[in-house]
N, CA, C and O atoms as a GROMACS GRO file, in nm:
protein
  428
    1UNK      N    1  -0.835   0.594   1.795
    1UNK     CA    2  -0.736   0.571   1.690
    1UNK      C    3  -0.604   0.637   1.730
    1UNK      O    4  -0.615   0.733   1.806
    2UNK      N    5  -0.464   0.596   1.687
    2UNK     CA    6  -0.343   0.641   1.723
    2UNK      C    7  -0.345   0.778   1.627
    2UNK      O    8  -0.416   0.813   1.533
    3UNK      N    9  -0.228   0.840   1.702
    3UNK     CA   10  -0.169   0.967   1.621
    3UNK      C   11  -0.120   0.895   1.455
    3UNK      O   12  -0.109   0.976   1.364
    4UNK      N   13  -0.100   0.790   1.433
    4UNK     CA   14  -0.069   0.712   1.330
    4UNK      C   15  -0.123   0.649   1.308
    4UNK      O   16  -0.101   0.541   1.364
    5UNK      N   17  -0.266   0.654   1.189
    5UNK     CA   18  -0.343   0.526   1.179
    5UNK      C   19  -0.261   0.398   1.083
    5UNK      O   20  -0.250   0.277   1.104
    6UNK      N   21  -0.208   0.492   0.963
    6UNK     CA   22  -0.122   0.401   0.934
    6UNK      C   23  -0.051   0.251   0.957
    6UNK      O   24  -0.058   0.138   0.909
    7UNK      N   25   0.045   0.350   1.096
    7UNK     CA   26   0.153   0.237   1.158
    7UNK      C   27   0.060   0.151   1.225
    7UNK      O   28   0.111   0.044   1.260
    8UNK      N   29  -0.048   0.164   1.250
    8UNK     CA   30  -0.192   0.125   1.330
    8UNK      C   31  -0.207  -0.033   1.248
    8UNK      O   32  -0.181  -0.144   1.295
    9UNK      N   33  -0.257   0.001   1.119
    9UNK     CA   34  -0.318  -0.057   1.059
    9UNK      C   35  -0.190  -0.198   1.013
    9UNK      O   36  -0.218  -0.318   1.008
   10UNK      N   37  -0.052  -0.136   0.986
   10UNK     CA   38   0.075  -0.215   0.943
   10UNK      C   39   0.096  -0.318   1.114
   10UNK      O   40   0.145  -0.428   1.142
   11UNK      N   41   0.052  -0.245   1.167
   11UNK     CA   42   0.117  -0.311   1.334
   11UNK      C   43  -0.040  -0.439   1.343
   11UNK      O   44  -0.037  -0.561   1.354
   12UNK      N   45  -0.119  -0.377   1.336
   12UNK     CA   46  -0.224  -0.479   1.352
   12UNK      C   47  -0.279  -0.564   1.164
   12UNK      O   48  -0.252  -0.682   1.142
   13UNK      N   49  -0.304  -0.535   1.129
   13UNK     CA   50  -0.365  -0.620   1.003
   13UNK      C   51  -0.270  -0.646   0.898
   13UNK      O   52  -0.286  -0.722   0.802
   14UNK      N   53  -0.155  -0.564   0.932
   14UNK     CA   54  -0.071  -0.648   0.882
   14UNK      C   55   0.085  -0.742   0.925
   14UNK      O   56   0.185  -0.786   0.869
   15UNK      N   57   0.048  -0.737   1.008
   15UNK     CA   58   0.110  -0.848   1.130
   15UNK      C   59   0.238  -0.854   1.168
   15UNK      O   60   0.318  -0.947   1.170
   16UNK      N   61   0.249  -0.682   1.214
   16UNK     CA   62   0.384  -0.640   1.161
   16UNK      C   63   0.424  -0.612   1.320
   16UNK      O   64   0.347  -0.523   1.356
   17UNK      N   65   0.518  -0.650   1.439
   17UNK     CA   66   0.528  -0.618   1.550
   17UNK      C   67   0.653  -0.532   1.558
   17UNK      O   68   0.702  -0.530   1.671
   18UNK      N   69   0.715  -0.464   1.471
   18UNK     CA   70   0.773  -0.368   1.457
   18UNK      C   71   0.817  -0.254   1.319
   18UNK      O   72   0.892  -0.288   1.228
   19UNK      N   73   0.758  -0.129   1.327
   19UNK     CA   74   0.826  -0.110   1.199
   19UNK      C   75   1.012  -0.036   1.244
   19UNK      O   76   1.056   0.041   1.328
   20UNK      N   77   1.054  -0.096   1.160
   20UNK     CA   78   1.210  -0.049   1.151
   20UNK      C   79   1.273   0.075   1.076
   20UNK      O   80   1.386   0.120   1.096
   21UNK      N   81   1.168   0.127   0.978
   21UNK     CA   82   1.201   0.248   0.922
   21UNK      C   83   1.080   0.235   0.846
   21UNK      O   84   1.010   0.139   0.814
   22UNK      N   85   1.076   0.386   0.822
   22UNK     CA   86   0.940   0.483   0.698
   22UNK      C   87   1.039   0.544   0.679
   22UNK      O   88   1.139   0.571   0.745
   23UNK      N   89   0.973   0.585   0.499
   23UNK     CA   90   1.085   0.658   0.427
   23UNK      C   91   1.042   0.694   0.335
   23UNK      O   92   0.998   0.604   0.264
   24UNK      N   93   1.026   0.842   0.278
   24UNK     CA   94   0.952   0.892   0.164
   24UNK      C   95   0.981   0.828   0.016
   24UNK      O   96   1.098   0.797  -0.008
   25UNK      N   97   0.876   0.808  -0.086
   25UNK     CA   98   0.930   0.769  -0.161
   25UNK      C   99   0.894   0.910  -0.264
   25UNK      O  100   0.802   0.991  -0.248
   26UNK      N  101   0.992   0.908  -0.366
   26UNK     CA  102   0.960   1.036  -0.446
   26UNK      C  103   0.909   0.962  -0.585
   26UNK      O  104   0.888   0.842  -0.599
   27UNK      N  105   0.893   1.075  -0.692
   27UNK     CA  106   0.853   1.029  -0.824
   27UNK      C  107   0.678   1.056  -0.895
   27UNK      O  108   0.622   1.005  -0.992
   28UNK      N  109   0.626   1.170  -0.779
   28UNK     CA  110   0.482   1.097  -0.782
   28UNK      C  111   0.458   1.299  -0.784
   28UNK      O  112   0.537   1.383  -0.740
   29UNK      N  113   0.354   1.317  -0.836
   29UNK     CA  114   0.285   1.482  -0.805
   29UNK      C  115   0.170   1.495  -0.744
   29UNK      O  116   0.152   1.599  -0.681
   30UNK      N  117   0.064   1.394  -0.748
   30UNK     CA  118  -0.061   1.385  -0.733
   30UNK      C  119  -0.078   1.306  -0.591
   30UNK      O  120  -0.192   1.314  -0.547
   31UNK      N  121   0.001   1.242  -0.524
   31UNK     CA  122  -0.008   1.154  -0.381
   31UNK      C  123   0.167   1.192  -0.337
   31UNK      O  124   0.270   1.220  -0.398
   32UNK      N  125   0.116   1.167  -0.164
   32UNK     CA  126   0.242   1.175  -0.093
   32UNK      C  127   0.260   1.004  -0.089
   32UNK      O  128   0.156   0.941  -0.108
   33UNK      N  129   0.358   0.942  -0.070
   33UNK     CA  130   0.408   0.775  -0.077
   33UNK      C  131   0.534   0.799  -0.012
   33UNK      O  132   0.626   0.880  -0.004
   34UNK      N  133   0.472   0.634   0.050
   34UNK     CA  134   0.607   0.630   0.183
   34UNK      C  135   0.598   0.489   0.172
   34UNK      O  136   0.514   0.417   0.118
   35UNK      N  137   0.753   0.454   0.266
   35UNK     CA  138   0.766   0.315   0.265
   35UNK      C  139   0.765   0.259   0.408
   35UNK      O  140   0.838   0.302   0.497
   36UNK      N  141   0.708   0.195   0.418
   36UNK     CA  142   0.695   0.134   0.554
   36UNK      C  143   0.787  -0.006   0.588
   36UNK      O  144   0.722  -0.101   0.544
   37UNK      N  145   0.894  -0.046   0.640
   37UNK     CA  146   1.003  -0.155   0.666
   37UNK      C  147   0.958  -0.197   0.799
   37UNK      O  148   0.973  -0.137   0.906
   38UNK      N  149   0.882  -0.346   0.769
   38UNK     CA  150   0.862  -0.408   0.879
   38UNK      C  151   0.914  -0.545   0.903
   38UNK      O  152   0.926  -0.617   0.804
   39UNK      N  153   0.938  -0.580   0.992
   39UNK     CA  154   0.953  -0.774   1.031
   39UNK      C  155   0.811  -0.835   0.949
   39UNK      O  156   0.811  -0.956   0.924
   40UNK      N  157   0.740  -0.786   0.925
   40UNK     CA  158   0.676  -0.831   0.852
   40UNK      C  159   0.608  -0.847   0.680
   40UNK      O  160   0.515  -0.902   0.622
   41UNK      N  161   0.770  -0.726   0.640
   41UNK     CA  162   0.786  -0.714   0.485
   41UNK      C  163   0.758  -0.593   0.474
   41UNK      O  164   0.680  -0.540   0.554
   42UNK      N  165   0.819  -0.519   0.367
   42UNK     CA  166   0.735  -0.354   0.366
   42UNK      C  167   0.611  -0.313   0.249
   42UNK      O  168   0.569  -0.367   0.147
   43UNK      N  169   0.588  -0.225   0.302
   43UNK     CA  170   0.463  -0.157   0.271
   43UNK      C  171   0.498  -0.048   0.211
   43UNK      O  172   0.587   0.024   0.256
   44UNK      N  173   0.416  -0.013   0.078
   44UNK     CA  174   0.410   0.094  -0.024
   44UNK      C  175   0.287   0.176   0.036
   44UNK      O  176   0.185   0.132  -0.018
   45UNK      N  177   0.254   0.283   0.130
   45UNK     CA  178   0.156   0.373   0.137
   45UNK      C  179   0.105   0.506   0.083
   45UNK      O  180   0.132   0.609   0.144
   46UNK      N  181   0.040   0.508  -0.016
   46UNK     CA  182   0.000   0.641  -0.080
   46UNK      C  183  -0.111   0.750   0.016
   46UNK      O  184  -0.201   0.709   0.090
   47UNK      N  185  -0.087   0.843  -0.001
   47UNK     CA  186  -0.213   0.903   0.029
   47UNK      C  187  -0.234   0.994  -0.022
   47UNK      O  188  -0.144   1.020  -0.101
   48UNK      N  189  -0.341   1.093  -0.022
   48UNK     CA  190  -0.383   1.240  -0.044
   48UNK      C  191  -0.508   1.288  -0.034
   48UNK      O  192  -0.600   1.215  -0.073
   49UNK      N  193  -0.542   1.429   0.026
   49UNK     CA  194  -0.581   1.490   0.086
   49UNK      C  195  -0.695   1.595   0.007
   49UNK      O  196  -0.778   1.681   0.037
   50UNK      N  197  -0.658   1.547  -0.079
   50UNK     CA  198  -0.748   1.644  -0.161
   50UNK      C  199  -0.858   1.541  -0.307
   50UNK      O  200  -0.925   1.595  -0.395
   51UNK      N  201  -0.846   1.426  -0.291
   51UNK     CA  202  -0.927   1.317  -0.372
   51UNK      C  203  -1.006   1.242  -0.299
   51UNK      O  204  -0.977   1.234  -0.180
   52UNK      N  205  -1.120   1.172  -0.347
   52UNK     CA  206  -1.238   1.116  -0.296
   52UNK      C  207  -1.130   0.949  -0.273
   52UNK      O  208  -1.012   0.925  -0.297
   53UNK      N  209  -1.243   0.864  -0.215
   53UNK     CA  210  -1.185   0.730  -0.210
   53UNK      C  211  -1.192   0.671  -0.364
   53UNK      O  212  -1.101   0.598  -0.403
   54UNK      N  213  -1.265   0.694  -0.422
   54UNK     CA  214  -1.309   0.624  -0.551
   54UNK      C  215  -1.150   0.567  -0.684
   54UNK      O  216  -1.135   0.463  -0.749
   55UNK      N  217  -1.046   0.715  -0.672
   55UNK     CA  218  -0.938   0.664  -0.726
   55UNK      C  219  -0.830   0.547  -0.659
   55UNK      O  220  -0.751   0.481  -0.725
   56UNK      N  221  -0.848   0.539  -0.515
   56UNK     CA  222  -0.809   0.441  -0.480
   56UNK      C  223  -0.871   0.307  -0.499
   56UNK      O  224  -0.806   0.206  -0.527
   57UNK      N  225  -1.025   0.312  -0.479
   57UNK     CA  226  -1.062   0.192  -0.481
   57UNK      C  227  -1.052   0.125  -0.672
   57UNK      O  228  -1.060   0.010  -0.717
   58UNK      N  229  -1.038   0.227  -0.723
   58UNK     CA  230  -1.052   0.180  -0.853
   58UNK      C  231  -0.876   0.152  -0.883
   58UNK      O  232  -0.821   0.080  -0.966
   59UNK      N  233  -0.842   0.206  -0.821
   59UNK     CA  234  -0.662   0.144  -0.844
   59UNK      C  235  -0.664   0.028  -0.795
   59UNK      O  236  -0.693  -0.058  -0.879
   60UNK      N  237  -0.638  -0.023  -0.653
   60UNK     CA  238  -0.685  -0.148  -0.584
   60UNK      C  239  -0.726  -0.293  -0.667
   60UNK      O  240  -0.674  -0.405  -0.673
   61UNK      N  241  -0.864  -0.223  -0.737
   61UNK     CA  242  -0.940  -0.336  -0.769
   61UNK      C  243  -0.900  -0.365  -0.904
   61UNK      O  244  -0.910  -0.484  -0.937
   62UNK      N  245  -0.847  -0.269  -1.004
   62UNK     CA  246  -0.733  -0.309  -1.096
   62UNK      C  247  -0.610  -0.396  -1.074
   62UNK      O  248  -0.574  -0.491  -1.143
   63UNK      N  249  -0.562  -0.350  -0.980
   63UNK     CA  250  -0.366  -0.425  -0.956
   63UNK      C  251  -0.418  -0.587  -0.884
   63UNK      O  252  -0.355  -0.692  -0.896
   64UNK      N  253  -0.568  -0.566  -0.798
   64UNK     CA  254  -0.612  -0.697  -0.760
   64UNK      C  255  -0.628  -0.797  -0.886
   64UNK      O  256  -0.595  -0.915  -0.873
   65UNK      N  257  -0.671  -0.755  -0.990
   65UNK     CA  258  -0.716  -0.809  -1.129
   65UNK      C  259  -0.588  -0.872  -1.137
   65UNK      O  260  -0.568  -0.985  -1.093
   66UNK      N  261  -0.489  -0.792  -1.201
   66UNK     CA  262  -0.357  -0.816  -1.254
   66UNK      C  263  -0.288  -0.886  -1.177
   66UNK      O  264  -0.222  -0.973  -1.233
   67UNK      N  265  -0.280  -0.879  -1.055
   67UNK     CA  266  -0.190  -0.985  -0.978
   67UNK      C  267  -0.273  -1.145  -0.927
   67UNK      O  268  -0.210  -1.236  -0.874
   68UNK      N  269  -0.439  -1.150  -0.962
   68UNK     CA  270  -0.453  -1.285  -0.929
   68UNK      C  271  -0.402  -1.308  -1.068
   68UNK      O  272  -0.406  -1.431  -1.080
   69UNK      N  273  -0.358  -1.258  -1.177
   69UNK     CA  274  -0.345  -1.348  -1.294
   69UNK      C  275  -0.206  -1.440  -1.296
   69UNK      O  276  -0.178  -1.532  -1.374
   70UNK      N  277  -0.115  -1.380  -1.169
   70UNK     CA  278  -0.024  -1.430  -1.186
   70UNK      C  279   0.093  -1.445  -1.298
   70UNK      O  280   0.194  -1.516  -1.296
   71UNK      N  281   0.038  -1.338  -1.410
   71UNK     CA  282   0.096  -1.330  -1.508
   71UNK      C  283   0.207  -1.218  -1.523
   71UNK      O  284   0.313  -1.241  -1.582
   72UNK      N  285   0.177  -1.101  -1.468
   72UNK     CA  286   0.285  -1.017  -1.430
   72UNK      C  287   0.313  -0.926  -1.303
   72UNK      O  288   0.227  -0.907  -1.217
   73UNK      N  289   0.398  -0.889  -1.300
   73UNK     CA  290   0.476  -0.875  -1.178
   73UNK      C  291   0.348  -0.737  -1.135
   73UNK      O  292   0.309  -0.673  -1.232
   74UNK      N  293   0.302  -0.707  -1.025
   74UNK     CA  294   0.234  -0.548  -0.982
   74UNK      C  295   0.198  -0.630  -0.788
   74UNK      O  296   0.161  -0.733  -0.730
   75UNK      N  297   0.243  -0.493  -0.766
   75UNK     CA  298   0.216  -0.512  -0.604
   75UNK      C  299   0.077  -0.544  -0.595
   75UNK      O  300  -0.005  -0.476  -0.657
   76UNK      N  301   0.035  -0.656  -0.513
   76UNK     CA  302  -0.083  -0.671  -0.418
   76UNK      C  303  -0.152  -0.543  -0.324
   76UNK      O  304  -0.100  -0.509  -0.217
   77UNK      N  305  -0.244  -0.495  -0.365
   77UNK     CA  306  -0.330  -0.400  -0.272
   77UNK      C  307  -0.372  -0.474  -0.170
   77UNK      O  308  -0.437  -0.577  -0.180
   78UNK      N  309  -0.317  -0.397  -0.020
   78UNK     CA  310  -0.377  -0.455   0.115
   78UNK      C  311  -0.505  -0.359   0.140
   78UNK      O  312  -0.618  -0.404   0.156
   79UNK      N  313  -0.486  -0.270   0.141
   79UNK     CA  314  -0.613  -0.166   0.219
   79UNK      C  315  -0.646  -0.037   0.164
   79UNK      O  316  -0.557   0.048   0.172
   80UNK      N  317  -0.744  -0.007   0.115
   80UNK     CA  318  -0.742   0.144   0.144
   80UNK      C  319  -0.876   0.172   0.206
   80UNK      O  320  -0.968   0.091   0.223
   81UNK      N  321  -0.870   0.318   0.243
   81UNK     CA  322  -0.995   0.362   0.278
   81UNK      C  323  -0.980   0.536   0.336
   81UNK      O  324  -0.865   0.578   0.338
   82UNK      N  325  -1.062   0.608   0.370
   82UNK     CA  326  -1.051   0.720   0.391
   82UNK      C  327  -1.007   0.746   0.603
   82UNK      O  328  -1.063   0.701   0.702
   83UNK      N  329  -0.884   0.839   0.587
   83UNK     CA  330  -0.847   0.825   0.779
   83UNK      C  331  -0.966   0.904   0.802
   83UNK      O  332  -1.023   0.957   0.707
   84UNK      N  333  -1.012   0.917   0.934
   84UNK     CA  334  -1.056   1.022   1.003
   84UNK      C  335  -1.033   1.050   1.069
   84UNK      O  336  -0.974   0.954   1.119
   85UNK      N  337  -1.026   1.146   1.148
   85UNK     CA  338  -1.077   1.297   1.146
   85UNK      C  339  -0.968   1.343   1.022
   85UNK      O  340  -0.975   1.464   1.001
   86UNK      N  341  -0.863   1.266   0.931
   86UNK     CA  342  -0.760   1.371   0.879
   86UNK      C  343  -0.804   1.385   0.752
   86UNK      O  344  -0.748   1.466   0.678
   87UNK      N  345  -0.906   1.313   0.709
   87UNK     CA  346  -0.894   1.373   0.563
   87UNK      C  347  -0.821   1.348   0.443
   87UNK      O  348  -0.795   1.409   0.339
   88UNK      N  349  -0.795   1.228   0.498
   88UNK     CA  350  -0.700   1.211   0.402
   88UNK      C  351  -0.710   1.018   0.356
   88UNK      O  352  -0.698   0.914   0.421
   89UNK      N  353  -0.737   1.050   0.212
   89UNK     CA  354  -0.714   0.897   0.172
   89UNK      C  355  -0.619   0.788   0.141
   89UNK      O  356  -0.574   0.787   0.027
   90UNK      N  357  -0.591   0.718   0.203
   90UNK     CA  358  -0.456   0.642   0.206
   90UNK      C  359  -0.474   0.474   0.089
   90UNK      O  360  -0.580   0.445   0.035
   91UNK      N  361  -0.401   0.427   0.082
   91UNK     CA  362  -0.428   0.298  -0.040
   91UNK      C  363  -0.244   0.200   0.000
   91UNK      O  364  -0.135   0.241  -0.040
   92UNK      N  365  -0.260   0.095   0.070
   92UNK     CA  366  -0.142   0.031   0.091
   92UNK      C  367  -0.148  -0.044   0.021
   92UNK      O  368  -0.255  -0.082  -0.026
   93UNK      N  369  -0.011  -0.103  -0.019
   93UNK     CA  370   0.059  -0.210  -0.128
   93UNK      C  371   0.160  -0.304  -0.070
   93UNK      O  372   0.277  -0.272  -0.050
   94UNK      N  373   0.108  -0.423  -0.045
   94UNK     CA  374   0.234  -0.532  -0.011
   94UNK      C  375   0.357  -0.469  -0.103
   94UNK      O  376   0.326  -0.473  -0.222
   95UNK      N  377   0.509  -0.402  -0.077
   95UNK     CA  378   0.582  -0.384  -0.144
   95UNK      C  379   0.625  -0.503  -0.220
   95UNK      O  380   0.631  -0.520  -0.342
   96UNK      N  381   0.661  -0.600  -0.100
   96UNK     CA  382   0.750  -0.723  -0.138
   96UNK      C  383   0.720  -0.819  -0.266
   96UNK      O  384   0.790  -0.888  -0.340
   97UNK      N  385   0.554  -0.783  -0.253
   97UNK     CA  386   0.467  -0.867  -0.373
   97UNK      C  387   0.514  -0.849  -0.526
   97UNK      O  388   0.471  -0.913  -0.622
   98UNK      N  389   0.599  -0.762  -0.526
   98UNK     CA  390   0.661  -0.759  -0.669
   98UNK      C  391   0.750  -0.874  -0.700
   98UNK      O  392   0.746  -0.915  -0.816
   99UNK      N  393   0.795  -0.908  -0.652
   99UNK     CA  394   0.816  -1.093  -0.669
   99UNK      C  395   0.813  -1.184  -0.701
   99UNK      O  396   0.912  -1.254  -0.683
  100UNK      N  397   0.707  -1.235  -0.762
  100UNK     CA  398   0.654  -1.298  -0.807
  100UNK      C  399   0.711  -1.420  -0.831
  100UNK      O  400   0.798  -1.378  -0.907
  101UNK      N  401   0.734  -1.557  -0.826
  101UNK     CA  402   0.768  -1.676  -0.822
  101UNK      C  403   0.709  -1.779  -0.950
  101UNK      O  404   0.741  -1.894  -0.980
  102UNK      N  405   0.626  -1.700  -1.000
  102UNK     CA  406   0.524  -1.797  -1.085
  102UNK      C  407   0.588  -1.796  -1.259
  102UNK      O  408   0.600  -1.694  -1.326
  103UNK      N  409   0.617  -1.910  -1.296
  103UNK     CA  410   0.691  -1.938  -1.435
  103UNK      C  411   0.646  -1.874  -1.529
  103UNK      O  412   0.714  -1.873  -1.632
  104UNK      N  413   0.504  -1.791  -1.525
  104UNK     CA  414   0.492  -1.714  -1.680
  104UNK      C  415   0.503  -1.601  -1.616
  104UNK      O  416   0.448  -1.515  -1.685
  105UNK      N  417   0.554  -1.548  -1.503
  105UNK     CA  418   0.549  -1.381  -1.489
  105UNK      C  419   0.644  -1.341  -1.587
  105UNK      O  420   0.755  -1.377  -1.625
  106UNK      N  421   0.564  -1.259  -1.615
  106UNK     CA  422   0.650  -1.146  -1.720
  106UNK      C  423   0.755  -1.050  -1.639
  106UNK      O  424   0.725  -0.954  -1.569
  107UNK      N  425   0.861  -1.092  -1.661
  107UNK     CA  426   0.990  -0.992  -1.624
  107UNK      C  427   1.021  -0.876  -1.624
  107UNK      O  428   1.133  -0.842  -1.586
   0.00000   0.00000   0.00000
């Protein structure tokens, strides 16, 4: 695995052949979040170091709910899962997916 599983995971599964900038995002106490700017759209990455996988996967499989409804606007969950050797649980978000195109999204 790279010194960056991250940029790893954005460069390969998410089909990204360059990132152009990462950039902290603030607002948050409980996870570190960063932004990932790729040719291939950016990425919302949470992580933290001190929680099981379970709050991610249960975030995930919520915002998955809400966004097949097509009804209101919430980023698409791409991945999460626990890094190793670091210890640390990460949870990515298509940023761009806030977007939404569909005539009943709620604004």
């Amino acid at each position: 695995m790279s010194e960056d599983p991250i940029r790893e995971w954005i460069m390969s599964e998410g089909k990204a052949t360059q990132i152009t900038r990462i950039s902290s995002v603030g607002g948050g106490c409980i996870n570190l979040a960063n932004r990932y700017d790729t040719d291939a759209g950016s990425f919302f990455v949470k992580t933290n170091r001190s929680i099981g996988p379970a709050m991610f996967e249960g975030e995930a499989l919520g915002l998955g709910a809400m966004y097949e409804t097509r009804t209101i606007r919430v980023p698409r969950p791409f991945k999460h899962c626990r890094l190793e050797p670091y210890r640390v649980v990460a949870h990515t978000l298509l940023w761009n997916s806030l977007s939404l195109d569909h005539p009943g999204a709620i604004r």
